[in-house]
C-alpha positions in Angstrom: 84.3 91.1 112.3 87.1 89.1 112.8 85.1 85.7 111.8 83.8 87.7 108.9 87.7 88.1 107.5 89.1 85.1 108.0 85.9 83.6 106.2 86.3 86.3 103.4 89.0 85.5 100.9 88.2 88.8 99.0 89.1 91.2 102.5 92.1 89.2 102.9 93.5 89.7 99.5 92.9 93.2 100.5 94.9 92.6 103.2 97.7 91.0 101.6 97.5 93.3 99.1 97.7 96.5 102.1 100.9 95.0 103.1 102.6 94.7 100.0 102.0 98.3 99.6 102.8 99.3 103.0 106.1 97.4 102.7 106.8 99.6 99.3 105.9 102.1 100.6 108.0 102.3 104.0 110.8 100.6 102.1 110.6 103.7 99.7 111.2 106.2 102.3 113.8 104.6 103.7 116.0 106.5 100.8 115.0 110.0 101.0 116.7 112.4 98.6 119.9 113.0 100.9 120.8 109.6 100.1 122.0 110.9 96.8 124.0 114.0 98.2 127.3 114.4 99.8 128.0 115.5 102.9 124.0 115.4 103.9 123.5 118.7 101.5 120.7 118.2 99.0 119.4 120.8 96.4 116.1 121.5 95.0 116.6 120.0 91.9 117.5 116.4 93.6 115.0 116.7 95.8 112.5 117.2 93.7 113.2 114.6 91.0 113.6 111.4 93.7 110.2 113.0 95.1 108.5 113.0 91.6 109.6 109.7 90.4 108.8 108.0 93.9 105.0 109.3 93.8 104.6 108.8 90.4 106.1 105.2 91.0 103.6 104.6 94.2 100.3 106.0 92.2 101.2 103.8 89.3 101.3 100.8 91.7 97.9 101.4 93.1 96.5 101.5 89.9 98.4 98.3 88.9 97.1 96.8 92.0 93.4 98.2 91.0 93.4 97.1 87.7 94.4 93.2 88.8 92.0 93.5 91.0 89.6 93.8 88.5 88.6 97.2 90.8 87.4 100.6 89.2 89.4 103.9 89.8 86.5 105.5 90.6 86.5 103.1 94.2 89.7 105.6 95.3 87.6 108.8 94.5 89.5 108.7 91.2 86.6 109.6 88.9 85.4 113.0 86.9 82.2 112.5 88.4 80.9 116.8 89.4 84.4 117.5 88.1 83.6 121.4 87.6 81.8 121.3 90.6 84.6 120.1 93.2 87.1 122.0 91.3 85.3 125.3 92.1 84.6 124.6 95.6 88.3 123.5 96.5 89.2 127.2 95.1 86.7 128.8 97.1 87.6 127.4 100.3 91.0 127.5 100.2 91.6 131.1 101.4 89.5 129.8 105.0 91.1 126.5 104.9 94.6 128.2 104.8 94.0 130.3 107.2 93.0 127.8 109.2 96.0 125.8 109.0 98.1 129.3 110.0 96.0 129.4 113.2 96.6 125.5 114.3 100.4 126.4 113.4 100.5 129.6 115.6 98.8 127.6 118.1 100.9 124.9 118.5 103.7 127.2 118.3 102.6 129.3 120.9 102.6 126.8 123.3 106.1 126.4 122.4 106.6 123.3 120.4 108.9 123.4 117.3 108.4 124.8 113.9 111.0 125.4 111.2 111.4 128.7 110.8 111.9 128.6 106.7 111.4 126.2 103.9 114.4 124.2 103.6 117.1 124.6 100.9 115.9 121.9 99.9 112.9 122.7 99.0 113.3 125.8 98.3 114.2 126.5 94.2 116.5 129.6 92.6 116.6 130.6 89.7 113.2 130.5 86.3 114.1 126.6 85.6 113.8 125.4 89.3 110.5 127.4 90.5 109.0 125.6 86.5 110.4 122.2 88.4 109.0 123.3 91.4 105.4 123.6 89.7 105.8 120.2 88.3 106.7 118.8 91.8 103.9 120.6 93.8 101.2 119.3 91.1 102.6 115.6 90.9 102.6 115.4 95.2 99.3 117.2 95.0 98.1 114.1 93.0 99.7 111.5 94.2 100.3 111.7 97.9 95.9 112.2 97.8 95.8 109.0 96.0 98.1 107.5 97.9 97.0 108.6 101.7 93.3 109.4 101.0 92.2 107.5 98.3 93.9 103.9 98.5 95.3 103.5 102.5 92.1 105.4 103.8 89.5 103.4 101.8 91.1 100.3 101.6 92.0 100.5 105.8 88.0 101.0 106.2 86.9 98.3 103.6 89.4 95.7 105.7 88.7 97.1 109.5 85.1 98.1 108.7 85.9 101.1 110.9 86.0 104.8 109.6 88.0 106.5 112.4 90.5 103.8 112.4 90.8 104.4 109.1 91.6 108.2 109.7 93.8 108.0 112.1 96.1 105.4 110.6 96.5 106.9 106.8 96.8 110.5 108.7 100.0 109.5 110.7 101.0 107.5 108.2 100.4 110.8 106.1 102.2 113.6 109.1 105.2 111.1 109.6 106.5 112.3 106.2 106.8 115.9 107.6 108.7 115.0 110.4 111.6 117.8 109.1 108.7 120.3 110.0 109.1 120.0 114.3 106.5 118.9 116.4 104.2 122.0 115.5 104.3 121.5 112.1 103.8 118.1 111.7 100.6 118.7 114.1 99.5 121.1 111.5 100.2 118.8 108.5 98.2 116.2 111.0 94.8 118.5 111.4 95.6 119.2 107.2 95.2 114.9 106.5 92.7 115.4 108.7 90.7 117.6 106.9 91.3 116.2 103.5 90.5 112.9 105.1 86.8 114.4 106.3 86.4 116.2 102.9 87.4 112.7 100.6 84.6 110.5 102.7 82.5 113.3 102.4 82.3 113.4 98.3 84.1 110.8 97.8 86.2 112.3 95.4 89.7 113.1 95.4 89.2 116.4 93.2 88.3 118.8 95.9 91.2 117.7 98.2 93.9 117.7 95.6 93.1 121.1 94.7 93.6 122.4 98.3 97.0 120.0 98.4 98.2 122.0 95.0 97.0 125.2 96.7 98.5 124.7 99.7 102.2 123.5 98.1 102.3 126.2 95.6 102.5 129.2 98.2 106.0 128.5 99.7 107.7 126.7 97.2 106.6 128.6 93.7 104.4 131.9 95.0 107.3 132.9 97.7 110.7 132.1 95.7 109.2 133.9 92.4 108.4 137.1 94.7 111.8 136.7 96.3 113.2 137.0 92.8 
């Protein structure tokens, strides 16, 4: 494997390419919302812009980084291919998939790790304009963040390692990190959600099926529960 790379100028332009991402990528969280706040308190409406603009600036560089490639969108599940099809089953499973994820949460919180108790204020929107935003923001993470994680780190981390589990594990750290605000029980929740995602994208190898359950699973607590709350 290792001889194979070094002789293979294509993987390690994938590489190269990886790490150029990665370094975005890392370099882009390294100024979360709060950076624009005072005093370290951040309302929806910040938070939810920076996070829009900062996936929609991350899926447009995979793409970029497709298309010099000379690499079709369809290699990152990013194709209408049983379109219908994925869309219906990501509804119907959603209900069993959600209530899975309530039972790893319960789980891990019964054995007493931490778990925020609410959303944050900063995710959580007031008011008509803010829960429309809110929409908009679950939809564009939905999106991206399965483009992003799934589609480009996972497939590109198994076409350079030639190992799937590797692969997995990597983008799905990578991917429960970003929760760290969440405590230890939640992020292992968010952990056993890449997971799943993970299985279901190598599975169809389409992206359609997991970002429905993504929106799905977003919408709830920050549009379903602050409109009822109204």
């Amino acid at each position: 494997m290792d001889e194979e790379f070094k002789n293979d100028p294509n993987s390690r332009g994938k590489f190269h390419e990886l790490m150029l991402f990665l370094t975005i990528f890392l370099a882009s969280l390294a100024f979360p919302a709060e950076f624009f706040c005072p005093e370290g308190y951040c309302p929806f409406l910040i938070t939810a812009l920076v996070t829009i603009f900062r996936n929609l600036g991350l899926s447009a560089l995979i793409f970029g980084l497709l298309r010099l490639r000379k690499e079709p969108f369809c290699r990152i599940g990013w194709t209408s291919q049983e379109l219908g099809k994925h869309l219906f089953w990501g509804v119907a499973i959603f209900p069993l998939f959600y209530f899975s994820v309530g039972l790893v949460l319960d789980f891990f919180t019964w054995l007493g790790l931490s778990h925020i108790e609410e959303v944050p204020v900063s995710l959580n929107p007031k008011g008509v304009w803010e829960i429309i935003l809110g929409g908009i923001l679950v939809l564009v993470v939905a999106f991206a963040e399965e483009i992003i994680f799934r589609g480009y780190l996972l497939t590109r981390l198994k076409e350079i390692t030639g190992n799937t589990w590797i692969s997995v594990i990597f983008s799905v750290l990578l991917f429960t990190f970003g929760h760290a605000y969440e405590g230890t029980a939640g992020m292992l929740a968010v952990g056993y959600i890449g997971l799943v995602f993970s299985l279901l994208f190598l599975w169809k190898g389409s992206l359609t099926m997991v970002i429905v359950l993504h929106f799905l699973t977003n919408f709830i607590p920050i549009v379903i529960v602050p409109i009822m709350g109204m």
